[in-house]
C-alpha positions in Angstrom: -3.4 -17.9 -18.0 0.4 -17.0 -17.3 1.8 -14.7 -15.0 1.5 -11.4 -16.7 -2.4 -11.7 -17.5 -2.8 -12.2 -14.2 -0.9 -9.1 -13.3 -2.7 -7.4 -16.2 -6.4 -8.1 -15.0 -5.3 -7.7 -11.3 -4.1 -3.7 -11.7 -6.5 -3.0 -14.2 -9.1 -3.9 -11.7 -7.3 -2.4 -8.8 -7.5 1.1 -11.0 -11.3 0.6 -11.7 -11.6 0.3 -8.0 -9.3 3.1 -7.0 -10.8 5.3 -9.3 -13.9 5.2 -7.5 -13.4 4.5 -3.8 -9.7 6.2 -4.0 -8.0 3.6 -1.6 -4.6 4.5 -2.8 -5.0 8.0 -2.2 -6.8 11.3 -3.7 -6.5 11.4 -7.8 -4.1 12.3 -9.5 -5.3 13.8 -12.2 -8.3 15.9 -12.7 -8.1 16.6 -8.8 -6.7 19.4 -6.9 -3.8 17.5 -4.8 -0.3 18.6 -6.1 1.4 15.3 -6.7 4.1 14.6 -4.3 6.5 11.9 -3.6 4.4 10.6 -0.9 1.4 10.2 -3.4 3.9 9.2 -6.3 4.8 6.2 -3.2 1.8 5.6 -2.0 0.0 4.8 -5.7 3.3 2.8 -6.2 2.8 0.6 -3.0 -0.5 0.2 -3.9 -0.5 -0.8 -7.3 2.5 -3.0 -6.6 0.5 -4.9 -3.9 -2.5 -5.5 -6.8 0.1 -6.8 -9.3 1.4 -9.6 -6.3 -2.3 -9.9 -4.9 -3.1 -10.8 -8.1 -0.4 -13.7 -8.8 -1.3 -15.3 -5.4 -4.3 -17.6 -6.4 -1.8 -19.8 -8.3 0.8 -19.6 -5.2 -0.4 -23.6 -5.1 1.3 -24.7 -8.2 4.8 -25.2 -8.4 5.3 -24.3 -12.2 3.6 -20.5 -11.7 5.6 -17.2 -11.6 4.8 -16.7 -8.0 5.2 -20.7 -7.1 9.0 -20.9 -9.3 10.1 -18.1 -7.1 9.1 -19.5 -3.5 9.8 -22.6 -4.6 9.4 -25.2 -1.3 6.8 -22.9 0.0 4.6 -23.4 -3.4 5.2 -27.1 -3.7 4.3 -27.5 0.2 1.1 -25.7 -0.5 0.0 -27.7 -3.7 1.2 -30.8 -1.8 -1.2 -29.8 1.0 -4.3 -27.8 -0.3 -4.1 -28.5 -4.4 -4.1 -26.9 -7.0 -6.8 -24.6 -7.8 -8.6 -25.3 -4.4 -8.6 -22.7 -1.2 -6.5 -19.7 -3.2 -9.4 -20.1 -6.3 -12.1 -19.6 -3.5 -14.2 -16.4 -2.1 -12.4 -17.7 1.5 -9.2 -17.8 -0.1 -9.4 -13.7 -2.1 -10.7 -12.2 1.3 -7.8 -13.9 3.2 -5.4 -13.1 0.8 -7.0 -9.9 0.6 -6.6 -9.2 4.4 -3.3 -10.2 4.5 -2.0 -8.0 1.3 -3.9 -4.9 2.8 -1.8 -5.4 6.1 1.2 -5.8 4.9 0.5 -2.7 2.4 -0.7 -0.5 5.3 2.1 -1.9 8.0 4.7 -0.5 5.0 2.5 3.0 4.3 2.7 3.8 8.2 6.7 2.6 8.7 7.3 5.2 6.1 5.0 7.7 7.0 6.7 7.3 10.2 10.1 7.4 9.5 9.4 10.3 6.8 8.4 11.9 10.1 11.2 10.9 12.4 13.8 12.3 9.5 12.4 15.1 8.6 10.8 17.0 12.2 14.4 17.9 12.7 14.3 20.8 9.7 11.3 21.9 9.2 9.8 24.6 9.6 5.8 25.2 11.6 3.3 25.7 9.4 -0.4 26.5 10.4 -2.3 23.3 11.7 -5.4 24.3 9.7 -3.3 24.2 6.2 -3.3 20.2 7.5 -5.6 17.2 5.9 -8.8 17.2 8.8 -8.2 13.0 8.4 -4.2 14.2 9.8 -5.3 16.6 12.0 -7.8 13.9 13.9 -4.3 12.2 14.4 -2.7 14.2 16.2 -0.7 15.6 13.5 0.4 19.2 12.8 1.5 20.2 9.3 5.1 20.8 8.8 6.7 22.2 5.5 5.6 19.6 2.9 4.3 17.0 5.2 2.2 16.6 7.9 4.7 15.4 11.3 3.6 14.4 14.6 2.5 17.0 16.7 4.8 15.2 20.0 8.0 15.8 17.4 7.3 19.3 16.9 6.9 19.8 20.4 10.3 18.7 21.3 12.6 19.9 18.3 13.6 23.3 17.9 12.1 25.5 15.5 14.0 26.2 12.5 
């Protein structure tokens, strides 16, 4: 299998699986959440971490799309664990898993956060109980389009 099946069957599972637990996010369509660029980036950073999560059980050979772009790092790998050995293993998808989901969640909150940091400075108070209950339990207060944290709003001027 080359590199684009794999990236085929990897988001076309990641979409049966979103479309019942909703990990990325509410739906789309057929829901009642206005799409926003926050949602429009969250699918995206999800669905972009399926496509890579994906391509990682052939990280161990050197001639895959993952393994030609790292290079040393793929041939190392082969060199030590094989090919088709720990990343073709139930050990090796919930590692990989793990280590996909951080990264993916480490990126949603650093731009959650710094959507917050930017914006707290113009916006204008809205009611808290217009905010998500899984924001509000946060700490967070809702603020024009997006929810900010409730210590920013304290400290900035209303506009």
């Amino acid at each position: 299998m080359n590199g684009s099946s794999h990236v085929v069957f990897g988001v076309a599972g990641a979409v049966a699986i979103d479309s019942v637990f909703h990990l990325s996010g509410p739906a789309i369509f057929g829901g009642s959440t206005a799409l926003t660029g926050a949602l429009v980036a969250q699918k995206a950073i999800f669905y972009g971490f399926a496509a890579l999560g994906a391509l990682t059980p052939d990280i161990d050979n050197a001639r895959s799309t993952l393994g030609q772009r790292l290079g040393p790092v793929s041939k190392g790998i082969q060199h030590i664990a094989g090919h088709r050995r720990f990343f073709h293993s139930i050990i090796g998808l919930v590692v990989v898993a793990a280590v996909i989901y951080g990264v993916q969640r480490g990126i949603g909150l650093l731009l959650e956060q710094t959507g917050a940091d930017s914006a707290t400075r113009t916006s204008a108070t809205r009611s808290p109980a217009s905010c998500p209950a899984s924001m509000l339990r946060r700490g967070w207060v809702w603020r024009s389009s997006a929810c900010w944290s409730a210590t920013s709003c304290i400290s900035s001027p209303i506009a």
